[in-house]
C-alpha positions in Angstrom: 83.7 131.1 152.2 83.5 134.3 154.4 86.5 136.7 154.7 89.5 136.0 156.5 93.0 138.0 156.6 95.6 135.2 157.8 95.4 131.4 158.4 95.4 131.3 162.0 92.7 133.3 161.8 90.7 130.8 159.7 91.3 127.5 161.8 90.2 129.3 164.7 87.0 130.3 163.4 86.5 127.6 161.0 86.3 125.4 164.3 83.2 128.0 165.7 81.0 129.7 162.4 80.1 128.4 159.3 80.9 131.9 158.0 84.5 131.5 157.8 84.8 129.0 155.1 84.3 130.3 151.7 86.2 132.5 149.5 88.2 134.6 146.9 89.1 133.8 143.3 91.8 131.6 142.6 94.0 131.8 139.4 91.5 134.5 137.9 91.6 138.2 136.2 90.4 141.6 137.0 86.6 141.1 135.9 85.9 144.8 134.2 83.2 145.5 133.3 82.2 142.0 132.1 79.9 141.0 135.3 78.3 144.7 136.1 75.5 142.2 137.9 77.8 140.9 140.3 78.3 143.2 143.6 80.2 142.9 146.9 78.7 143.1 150.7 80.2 146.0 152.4 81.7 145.6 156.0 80.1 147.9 158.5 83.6 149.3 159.1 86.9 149.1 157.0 89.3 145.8 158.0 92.3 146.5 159.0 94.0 146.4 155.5 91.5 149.1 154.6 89.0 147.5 152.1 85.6 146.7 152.7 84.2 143.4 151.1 83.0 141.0 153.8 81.3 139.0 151.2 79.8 138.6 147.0 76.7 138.0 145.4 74.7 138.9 142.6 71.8 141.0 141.3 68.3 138.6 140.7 66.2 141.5 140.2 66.1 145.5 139.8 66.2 144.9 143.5 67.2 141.5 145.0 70.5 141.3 145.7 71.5 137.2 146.1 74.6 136.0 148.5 75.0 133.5 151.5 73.4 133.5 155.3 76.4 133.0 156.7 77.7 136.3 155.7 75.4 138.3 158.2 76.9 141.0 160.2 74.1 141.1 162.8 72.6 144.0 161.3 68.8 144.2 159.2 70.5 146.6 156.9 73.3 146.5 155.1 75.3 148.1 151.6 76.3 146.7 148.4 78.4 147.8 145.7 78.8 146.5 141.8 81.9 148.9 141.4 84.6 146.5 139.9 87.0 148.3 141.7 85.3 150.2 145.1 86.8 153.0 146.2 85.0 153.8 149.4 83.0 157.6 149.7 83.3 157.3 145.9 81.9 154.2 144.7 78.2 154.1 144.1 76.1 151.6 147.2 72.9 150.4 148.0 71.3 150.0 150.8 69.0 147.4 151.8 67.0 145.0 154.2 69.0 141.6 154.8 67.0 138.6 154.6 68.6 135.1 155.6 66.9 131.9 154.9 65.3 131.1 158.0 66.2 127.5 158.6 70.2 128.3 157.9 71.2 127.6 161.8 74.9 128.0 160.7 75.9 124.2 160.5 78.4 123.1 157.6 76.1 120.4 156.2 73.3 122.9 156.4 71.8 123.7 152.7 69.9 126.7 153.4 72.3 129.0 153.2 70.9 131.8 151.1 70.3 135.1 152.0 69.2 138.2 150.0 69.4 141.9 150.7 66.1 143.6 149.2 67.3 147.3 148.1 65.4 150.1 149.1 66.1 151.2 145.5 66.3 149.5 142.2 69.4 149.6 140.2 69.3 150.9 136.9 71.3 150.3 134.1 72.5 147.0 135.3 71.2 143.4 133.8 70.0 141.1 136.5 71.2 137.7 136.3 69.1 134.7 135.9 68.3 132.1 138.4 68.5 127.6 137.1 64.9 126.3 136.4 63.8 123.3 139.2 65.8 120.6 138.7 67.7 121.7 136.0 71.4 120.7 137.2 70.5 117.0 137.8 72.3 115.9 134.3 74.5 118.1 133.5 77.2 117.3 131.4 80.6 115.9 133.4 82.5 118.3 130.9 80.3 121.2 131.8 82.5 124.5 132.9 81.5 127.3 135.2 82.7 131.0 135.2 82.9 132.4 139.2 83.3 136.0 140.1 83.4 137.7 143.3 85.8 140.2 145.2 87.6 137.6 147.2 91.5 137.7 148.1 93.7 137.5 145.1 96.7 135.9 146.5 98.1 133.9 149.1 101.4 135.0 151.2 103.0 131.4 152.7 104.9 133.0 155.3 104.6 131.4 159.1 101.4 130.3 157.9 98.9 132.0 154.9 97.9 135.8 154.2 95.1 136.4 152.6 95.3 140.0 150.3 92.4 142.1 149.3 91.7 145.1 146.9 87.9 145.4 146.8 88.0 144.5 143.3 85.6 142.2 141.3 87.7 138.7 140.1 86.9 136.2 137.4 87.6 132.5 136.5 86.2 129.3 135.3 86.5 125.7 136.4 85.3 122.5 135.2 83.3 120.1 136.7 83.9 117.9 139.2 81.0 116.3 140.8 77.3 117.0 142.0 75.3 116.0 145.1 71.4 117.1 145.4 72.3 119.9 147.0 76.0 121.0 146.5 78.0 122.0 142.8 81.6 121.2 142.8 83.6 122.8 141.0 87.5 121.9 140.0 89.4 124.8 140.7 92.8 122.7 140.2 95.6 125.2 138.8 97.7 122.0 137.5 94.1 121.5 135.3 93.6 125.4 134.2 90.9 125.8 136.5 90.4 128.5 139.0 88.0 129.2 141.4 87.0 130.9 145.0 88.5 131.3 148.3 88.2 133.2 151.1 86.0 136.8 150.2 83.7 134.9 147.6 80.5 133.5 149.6 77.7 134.6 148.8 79.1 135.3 144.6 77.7 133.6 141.6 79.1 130.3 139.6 77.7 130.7 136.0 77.0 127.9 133.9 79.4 127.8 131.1 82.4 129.6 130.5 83.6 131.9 127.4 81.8 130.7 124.2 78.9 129.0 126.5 78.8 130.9 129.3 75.2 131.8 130.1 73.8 134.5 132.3 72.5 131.7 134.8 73.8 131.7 138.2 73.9 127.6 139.0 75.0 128.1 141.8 76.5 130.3 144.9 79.5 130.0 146.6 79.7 128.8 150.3 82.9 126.6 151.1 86.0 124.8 149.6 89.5 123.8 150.7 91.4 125.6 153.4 94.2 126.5 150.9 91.5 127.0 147.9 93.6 124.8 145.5 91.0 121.9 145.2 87.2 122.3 145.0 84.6 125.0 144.5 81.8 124.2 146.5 78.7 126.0 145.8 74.8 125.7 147.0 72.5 124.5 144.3 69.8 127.1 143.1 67.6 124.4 141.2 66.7 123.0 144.4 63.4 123.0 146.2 64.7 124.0 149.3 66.8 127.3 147.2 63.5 127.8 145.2 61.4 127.9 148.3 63.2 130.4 149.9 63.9 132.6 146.4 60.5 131.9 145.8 59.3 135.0 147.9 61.6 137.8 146.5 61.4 137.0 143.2 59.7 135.5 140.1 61.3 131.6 139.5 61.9 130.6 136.2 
């Protein structure tokens, strides 16, 4: 789900881009320090609220930095951050070269959205996450559980319609479960089940597999869509695929 700030705003663009319908975490925490991998896109320019993340994703390597086509902003390059709380001119960025999956034409049903930003520097002191081996989600267990971050919106204002709020900071939750297809992960991110999950702010961010006691460094998959009022289902693009592996397959090494 890309960024939105009020619910007109996303069924108006929801009927004309891809890009606006993917999200922020849901029923989550402040992450910390506990996912130092997982960064935000900066906005060319502050939103009107002030902040700055247009989008999440995750570092693959010392410098591959992993989130979703739809979130280009029509520039080649482009900053990240990993701060857990960005405070803009203070927060540490990168800057890179953003490169979209090719065949991503901006359709819903499309499955090649992936994009990464290749840094003109590597990042030290940071862990890069891990990406799924081929084929590797195709029997999961149905009571598997998945831990999503990104720097989404952390609540809802029902008002006239929906407001979406941001703070530039790095969320956490997990979700179980629901169902897979050969390209999609769907995640429960029911609040009446526990679950939490992503909404508007979170493309592009990682899904881990597992969640507290399991959770692994693996990123299974990466956010792109869900529900309009991000109370239902996670959905999130498969990285085991051939068609995510072809694409990764260039920038970094594939487990």
């Amino acid at each position: 789900m890309g960024r939105v700030i009020t619910a007109c705003a996303a069924v108006l663009l929801g009927t004309l881009a891809f890009s606006s319908i993917a999200g922020a975490i849901t029923n989550g925490s402040p992450d910390g320090v506990a996912h130092p991998e997982v960064g935000a896109l900066l906005a060319p320019v502050a939103y009107s609220d002030g902040t700055w993340a247009t989008c999440s994703g995750t570092l693959i390597s010392p410098t591959v930095f992993l989130t979703a086509a739809h979130c280009d902003q029509g520039v080649s390059r482009v900053a990240v951050t990993f701060a857990s709380s960005y405070v803009a001119g203070t927060s540490k960025t990168y800057w890179g070269a953003w490169n979209a999956d090719p065949r991503f034409r901006g359709a819903q049903g499309d499955p090649h959205d992936l994009a990464v930003v290749v840094l003109d520097k590597a990042v030290v002191g940071i862990t890069p996450a891990h990406l799924p081996a081929a084929g590797s989600l195709d029997k999961i267990s149905p009571d598997t559980r998945f831990t999503s971050v990104g720097y989404g919106a952390q609540s809802v204002t029902v008002d006239h319609g929906q407001t979406f709020h941001y703070a530039d900071i790095r969320y956490v939750s997990t979700g179980g479960l629901y169902t897979t297809t050969k390209t999609w992960l769907k995640i429960s991110m029911n609040p009446a089940h526990g679950d939490g999950g992503t909404c508007y702010g979170d493309s592009g961010g990682p899904n881990f597999l597992g969640a507290g006691s399991t959770e692994t460094d693996i990123v299974a998959g990466t956010t792109i869509t869900g529900d309009f009022t991000c109370r239902a289902t996670n959905v999130d693009y498969r990285l085991d695929t051939d068609s995510a592996r072809l694409f990764l397959g260039q920038f970094v090494m594939l487990p």
